[in-house]
Every structure is written in structure tokens, then in C-alpha cells.
N, C-alpha and C positions, 0 to 999 in steps of 0.2 A: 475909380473904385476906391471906398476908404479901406486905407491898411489893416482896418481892426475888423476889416469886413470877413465871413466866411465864404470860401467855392462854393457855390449854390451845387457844382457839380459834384465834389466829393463830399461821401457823407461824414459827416460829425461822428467818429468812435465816441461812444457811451455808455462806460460803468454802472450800472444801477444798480444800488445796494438797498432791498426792505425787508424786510422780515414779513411782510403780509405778502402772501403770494398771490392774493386775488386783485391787490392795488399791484404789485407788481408785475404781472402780465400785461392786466388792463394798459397801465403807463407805459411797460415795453412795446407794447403793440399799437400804442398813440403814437409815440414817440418815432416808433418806426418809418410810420405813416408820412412823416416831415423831415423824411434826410436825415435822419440820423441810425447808424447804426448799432444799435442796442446790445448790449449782453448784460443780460439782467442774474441778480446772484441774491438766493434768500438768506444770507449771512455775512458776516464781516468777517469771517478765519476761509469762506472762499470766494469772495473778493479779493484777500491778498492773494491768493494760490493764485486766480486768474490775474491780476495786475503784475504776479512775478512774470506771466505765459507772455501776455498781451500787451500793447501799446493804448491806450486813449488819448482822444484829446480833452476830455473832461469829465468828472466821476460826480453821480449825483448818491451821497449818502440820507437813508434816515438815521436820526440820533439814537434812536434806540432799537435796534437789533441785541439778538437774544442772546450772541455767544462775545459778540465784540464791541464795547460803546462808541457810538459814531465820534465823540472827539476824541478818542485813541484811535481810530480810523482815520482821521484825519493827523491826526501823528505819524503814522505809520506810513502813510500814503506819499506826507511831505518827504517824507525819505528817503523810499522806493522811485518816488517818480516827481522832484521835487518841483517842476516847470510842470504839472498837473493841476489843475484848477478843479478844487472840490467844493459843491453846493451841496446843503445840508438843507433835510428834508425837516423841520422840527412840528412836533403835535402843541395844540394851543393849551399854551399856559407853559414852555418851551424856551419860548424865544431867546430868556438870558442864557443859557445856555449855546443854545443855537451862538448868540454872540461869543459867546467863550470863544468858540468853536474859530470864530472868524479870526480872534487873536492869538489862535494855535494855526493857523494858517488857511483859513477854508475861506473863498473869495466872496460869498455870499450863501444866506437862505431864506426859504420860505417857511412860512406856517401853511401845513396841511389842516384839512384839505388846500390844495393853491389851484390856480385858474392854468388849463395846461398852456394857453400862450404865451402867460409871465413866466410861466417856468421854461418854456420853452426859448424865450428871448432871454433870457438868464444864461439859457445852456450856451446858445449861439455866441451870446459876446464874451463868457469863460472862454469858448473852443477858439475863440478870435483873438482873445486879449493874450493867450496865454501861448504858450508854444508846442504842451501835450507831448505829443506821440512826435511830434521832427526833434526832440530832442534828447536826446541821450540819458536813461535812469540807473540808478544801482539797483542791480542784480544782488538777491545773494546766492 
């Protein structure tokens, strides 16, 4: 087995932050479907609330939620839970941003709509690459 490989047995914890609640169900209840355990949140101010609660192994952001922007979310995040790997969700005509994002520390994204197996193998080798939830975050 490769090291960067995931437990097919345990599931993937996963953060999902969107502000559209009907893409975010839909996606939480795909996602669920494929080992991964979901807890999906329609805002970036409880996202932190739950990521201060909970452990993940990887946090899938969109950049634009209503109360927090996704790359101060990803600031916040790198802080809180620095060994967390965050994919950012970005709408088309995005992407530079989206890139910002990645050199504020988010490991990769998509442009939505995205195909949910890319996203999905996105998630797996984050929750793989990365150390998540076995590794110790500040609390505040």
C-alpha cells in the first residue's frame, strides 16, 4: 500500500463550507456516499466555530461565502488546524484568486461547477498527503 494512500476503512472527516445550501446538501450527501464523513456548514464564522469543536482531515472551502471570504478562511484555518489541508471551491472567472488562495496556504482548487470524482480524488490525496485530524491544532 502507498503511504499517501487513504484507509478505504475509515472515513475521510470533511469540512464543507458553501453558502448555497442546495449545492451544499446535494455535495454533502455525494460525498457521503464515498467514505467520507461530511459536516457540511452554510458560512465561514461556523466553520470556525465547528473546526474549534472538531477534528478533520481535510476542509473543502468556497471563496465566496457571505459572512467570511474563503481566503481569510483559509488564513484562519492555517492556524487553527495548521497540518489541515484546504481545497477551495472557486466560481468561473475565480481562479486568480482561487490561486492566491493556494499561496496563502490552501493545497489546491476547483472551478465550480467541478466533476465530483476530481473533487473527490482531490479530497482523498489532501486527507492522504496531509496529516489533518492525527495531528495536534491550536485551540483557542
Amino acid at each position: 500500500m502507498n503511504s499517501l494512500q487513504v484507509n478505504p476503512q475509515v472515513p475521510i472527516r470533511l469540512l464543507l463550507i458553501d453558502n448555497d445550501i442546495n449545492y451544499l446538501n446535494v455535495l454533502a450527501r455525494r460525498l457521503g456516499r464515498r467514505n467520507m464523513s461530511v459536516v457540511p456548514t452554510v458560512s465561514g464564522s461556523r466553520g470556525i466555530q465547528v473546526l474549534r469543536k472538531e477534528d478533520f482531515d481535510t476542509a473543502v472551502v468556497d471563496l465566496k461565502t457571505e459572512d467570511v471570504d474563503g481566503l481569510e478562511l483559509v488564513k484562519i484555518f492555517k492556524k487553527m488546524a495548521p497540518a489541515m489541508p484546504v481545497i477551495l471551491l472557486a466560481g468561473h472567472g475565480s481562479e486568480h484568486v482561487a490561486r492566491q488562495g493556494m499561496i496563502l496556504g490552501a493545497v489546491d482548487y476547483l472551478t465550480k461547477p467541478c466533476e465530483l470524482g476530481e473533487l473527490v480524488e482531490k479530497i482523498r490525496q489532501a486527507a492522504a498527503g496531509g496529516t489533518g485530524s492525527q495531528v495536534g491544532r491550536m485551540k483557542d
